[in-house]
C-alpha positions, -999 to 999 in steps of 0.1 A, spaced: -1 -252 284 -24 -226 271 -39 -232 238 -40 -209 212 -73 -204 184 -73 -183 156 -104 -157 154 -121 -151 122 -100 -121 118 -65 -128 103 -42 -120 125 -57 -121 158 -60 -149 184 -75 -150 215 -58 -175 244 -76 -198 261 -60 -217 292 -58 -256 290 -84 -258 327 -101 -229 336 -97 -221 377 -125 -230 398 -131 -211 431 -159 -205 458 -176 -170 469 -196 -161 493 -216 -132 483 -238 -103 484 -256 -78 463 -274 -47 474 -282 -13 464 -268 20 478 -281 47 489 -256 68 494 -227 56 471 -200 90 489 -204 75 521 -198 40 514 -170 45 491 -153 67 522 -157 34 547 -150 10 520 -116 29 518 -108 34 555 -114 -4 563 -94 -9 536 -66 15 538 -68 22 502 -84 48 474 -97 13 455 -90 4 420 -110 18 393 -123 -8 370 -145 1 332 -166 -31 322 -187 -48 300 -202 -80 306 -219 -98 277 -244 -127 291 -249 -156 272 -276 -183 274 -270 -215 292 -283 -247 307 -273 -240 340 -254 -208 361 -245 -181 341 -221 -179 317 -205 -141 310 -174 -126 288 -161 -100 306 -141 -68 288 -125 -47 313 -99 -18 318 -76 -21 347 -74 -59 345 -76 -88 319 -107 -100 298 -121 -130 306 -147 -156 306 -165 -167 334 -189 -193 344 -208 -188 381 -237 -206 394 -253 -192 429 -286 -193 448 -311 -161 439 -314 -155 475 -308 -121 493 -281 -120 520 -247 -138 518 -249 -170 493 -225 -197 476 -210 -187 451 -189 -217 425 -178 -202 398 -145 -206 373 -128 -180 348 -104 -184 320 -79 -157 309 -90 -144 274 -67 -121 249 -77 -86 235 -95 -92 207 -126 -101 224 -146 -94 198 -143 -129 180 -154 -147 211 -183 -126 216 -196 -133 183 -188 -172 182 -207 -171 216 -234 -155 208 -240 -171 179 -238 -207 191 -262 -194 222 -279 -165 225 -269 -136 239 -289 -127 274 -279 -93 276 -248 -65 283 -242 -47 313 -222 -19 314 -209 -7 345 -176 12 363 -166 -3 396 -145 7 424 -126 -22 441 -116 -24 476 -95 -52 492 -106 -54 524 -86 -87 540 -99 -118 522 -131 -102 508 -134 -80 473 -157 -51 480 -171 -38 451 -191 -1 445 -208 -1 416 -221 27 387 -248 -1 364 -260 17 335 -293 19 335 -301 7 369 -274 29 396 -257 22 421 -251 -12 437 -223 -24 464 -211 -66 461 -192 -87 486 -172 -115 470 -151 -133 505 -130 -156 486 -132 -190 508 -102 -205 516 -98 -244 513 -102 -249 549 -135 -226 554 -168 -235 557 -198 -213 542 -212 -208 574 -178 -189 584 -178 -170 550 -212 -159 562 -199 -145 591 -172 -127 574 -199 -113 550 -222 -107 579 -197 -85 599 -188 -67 565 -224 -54 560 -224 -40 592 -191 -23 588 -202 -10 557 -238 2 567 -258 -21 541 -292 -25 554 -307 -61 553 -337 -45 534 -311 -29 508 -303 -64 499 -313 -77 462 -314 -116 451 -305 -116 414 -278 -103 387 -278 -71 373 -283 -86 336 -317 -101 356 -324 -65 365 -321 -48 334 -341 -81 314 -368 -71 341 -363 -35 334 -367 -39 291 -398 -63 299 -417 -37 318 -408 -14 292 -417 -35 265 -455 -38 282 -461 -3 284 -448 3 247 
């Protein structure tokens, strides 16, 4: 049974599930050059328009993974925990999520306040079902436009046949082994700032 917390804000709470889910991905990341075409295959492998999601994703410091609050239109908040490879090309992915109300902004600050907050990354995406695999095109602020595979392994899969199915994807989708990138957009933008910073 979910558990419920009060916010420092009378009045609001914000739910947090008694066991967070934990899943497996196999992924990708990459950039895109031509965000029109791959939005038009993405939607005829898919037989859809996609989903049109509005995001921010606050990073927070941790020992270990990544550790992210998520605030989205088109789908609930939530908080999620992910720890993967920086590697280019299809990678393992084991990460878990917990539901998280609408007042967000409680959690944010009890989070960053007990560790350090990373970064924010703001960004619209266009989702795309495409069988077992989540296709994701991408508008980052402050860094463009990026495509993601998430194949969401089934119980009985391997990571070697998640590969595949990532693999075959790319192709379908036109993604270039050299358009392929090994880290998170908050990685990105923290690279971006620093090379800022030095020419300051």
């Amino acid at each position: 049974m979910a558990g419920v917390v009060r916010s420092f804000r009378r009045g609001h709470r914000f739910v947090v599930p008694s066991a967070a889910r934990t899943m497996r991905n196999v992924e990708i990341k990459a950039r895109v050059r031509d965000a029109s075409r791959l939005r038009q295959l993405a939607a005829e492998l898919s037989g859809s328009a996609g989903h049109k999601l509005v995001m921010r994703d606050t990073f927070f410091s941790s020992a270990s993974g990544r550790l992210k609050l998520r605030e989205q239109t088109g789908a609930p908040n939530q908080l999620i925990f992910y720890d993967r490879p920086d590697t280019a090309g299809p990678k393992l992915s084991d990460f878990c999520y917990a539901a998280v109300g609408d007042d967000v902004a409680a959690l944010r600050d009890t989070l960053g306040r007990a560790l350090g907050v990373r970064g924010d990354v703001q960004k619209t995406r266009l989702l795309f079902m495409v069988d077992q695999t989540r296709v994701h095109v991408d508008s980052v602020a402050g860094l463009g436009d990026f495509m993601e595979l998430e194949v969401k392994l089934r119980e009985d899969q391997t990571l070697e046949q998640g590969q595949a199915v990532a693999e075959a994807l790319m192709k379908q989708l036109e993604v270039e082994p050299t358009d392929l990138i090994d880290c998170a957009y908050v990685d990105m933008l923290e690279k971006q700032s620093g090379q800022a910073d030095g020419q300051a």
